[in-house]
N, C-alpha and C positions, 0 to 999 in steps of 0.2 A: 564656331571660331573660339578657340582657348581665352581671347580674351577678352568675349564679348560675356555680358552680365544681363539673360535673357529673360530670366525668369524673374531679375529686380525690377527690371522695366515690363513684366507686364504678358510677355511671350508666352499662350498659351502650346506653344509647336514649336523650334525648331530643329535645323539640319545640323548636322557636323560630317566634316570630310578626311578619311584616313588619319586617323591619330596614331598611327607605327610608326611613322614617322622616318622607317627604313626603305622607302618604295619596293617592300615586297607583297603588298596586299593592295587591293582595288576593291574599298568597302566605304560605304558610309551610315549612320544614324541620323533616329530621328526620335528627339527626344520631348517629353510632354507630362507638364505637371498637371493634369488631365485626365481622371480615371476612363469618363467615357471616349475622351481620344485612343487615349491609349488602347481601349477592348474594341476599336475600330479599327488597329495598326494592327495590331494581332491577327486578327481576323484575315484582313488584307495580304499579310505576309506569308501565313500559312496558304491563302488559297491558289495564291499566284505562285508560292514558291521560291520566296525572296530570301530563305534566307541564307544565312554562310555557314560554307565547309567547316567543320572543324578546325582542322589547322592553320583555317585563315583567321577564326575567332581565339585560337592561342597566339598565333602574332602578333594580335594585338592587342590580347592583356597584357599579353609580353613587354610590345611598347609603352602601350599607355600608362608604365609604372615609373620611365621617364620624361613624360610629355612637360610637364611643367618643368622640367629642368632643361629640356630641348626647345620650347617653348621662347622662355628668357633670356637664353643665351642668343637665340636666333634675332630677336628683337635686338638685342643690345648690339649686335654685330652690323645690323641693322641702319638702326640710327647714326653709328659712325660711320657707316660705308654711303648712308646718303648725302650726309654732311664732308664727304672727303669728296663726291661727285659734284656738288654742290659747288665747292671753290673750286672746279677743276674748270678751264679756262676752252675745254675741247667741248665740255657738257653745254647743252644750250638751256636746257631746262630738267629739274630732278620732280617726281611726284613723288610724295612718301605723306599720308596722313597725320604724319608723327611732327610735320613743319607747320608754322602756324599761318601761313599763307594759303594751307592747303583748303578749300573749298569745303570739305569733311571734315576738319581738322577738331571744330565743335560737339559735331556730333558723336566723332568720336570719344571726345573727351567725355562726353556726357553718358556715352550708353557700353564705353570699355573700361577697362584697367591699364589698354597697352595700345599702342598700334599697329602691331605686325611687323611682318619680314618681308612684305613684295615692297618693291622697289620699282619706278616705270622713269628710266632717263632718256632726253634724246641728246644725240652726238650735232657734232657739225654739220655733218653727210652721212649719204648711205655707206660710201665705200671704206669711212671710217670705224663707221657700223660692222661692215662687213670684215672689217681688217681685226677687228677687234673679237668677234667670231671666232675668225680662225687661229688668234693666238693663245684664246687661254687656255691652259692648261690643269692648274688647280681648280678652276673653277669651272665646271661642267657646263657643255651647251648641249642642250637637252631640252625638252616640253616636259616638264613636269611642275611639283611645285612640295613645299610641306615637307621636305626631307632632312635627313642629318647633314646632307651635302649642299654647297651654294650651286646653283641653276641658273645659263641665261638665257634666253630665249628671245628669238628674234619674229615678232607678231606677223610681219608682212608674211611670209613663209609658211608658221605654224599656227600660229593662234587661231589668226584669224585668217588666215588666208582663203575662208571661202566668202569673207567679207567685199565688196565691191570696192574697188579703191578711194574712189570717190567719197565714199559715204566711211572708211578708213581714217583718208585723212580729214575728213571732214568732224571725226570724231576726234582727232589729235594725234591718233595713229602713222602717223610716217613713216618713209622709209630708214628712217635715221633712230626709228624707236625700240628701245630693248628694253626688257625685261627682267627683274631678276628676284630669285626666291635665292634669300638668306639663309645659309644654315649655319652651323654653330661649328666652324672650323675657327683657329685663334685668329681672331681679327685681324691683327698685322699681320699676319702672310697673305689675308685675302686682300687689304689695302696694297700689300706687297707687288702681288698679282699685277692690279690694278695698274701698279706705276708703272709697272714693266710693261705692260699689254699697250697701255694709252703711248709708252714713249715711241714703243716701235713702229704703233700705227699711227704717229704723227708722223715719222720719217715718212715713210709712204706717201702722207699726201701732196 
């Protein structure tokens, strides 16, 4: 994670996921200030044959020369968009570790620099949920996450959908729960979005 500060706290391993940042590569690292890890990763990746094509390891040197600029913007686009679901009157509840009621909210502070770009709200209802789906348009529904583009995704369906319902919503997962990866499009057209998406799919209900 771009904003996590691994190796001040102590991490002798960890992972990162796609830093292109453009959903054209399906790669991750694993990185370690560790000499004898590391001549154990090596090892491991040659033998099994882990590693990447060429032209997926130039997309993303390619990206990674704007991650922190993608990065920031995504946070910051972020934090407005949860604080505008947040007073929105249709939201029942927003999670974003960046609020300070947030459960994590400490630790994050403690062991990041930032809080990220996912976003987890739930709506009224499912069919609000559902209505809201199908209307946006700038902003992508999609299972992904980590991109230059904003992402919703709806869990019941994709995430997790080989999850048992029960044990679903028993996690907080409902049918009314969406998802969403921030990306660094101008914030006011994505709030834009928003207004428009939320007014139509009140009419409906």
């Amino acid at each position: 994670h771009y904003h996590e500060q691994h190796f001040e706290l102590f991490f002798a391993i960890y992972g990162v996921r796609m830093p292109c940042g453009h959903n054209d590569t399906l790669a991750g690292f694993i990185v370690t200030n560790k000499t004898e890890i590391q001549e154990k990763l090596r090892f491991l990746i040659k033998t099994i044959g882990a590693g990447l094509a060429p032209f997926d390891c130039w997309l993303i040197l390619r990206g990674i020369k704007t991650l922190a600029v993608r990065m920031e913007r995504a946070q910051e686009n972020a934090f407005k968009i949860a604080n505008w679901l947040k007073e929105n009157p249709l939201v029942d509840r927003v999670i974003y570790p960046g609020f300070s009621e947030h459960p994590g909210h400490k630790i994050m502070k403690r062991q990041a620099r930032g809080f990220g770009a996912m976003i987890t709200f739930q709506v009224k209802s499912q069919k609000l949920a559902l209505s809201i789906l199908e209307k946006v348009s700038l902003i992508r529904y999609a299972e992904s996450l980590g991109g230059v583009e904003t992402l919703i995704t709806y869990p019941t369906t994709q995430t997790h959908a080989d999850v048992p319902e029960e044990l679903r919503i028993k996690n907080g997962i409902t049918n009314a729960t969406l998802r969403l990866s921030v990306g660094i499009e101008n914030c006011d057209d994505l709030i834009k979005e928003f207004e428009r998406v939320f007014s139509q799919a009140q009419k409906e209900e």
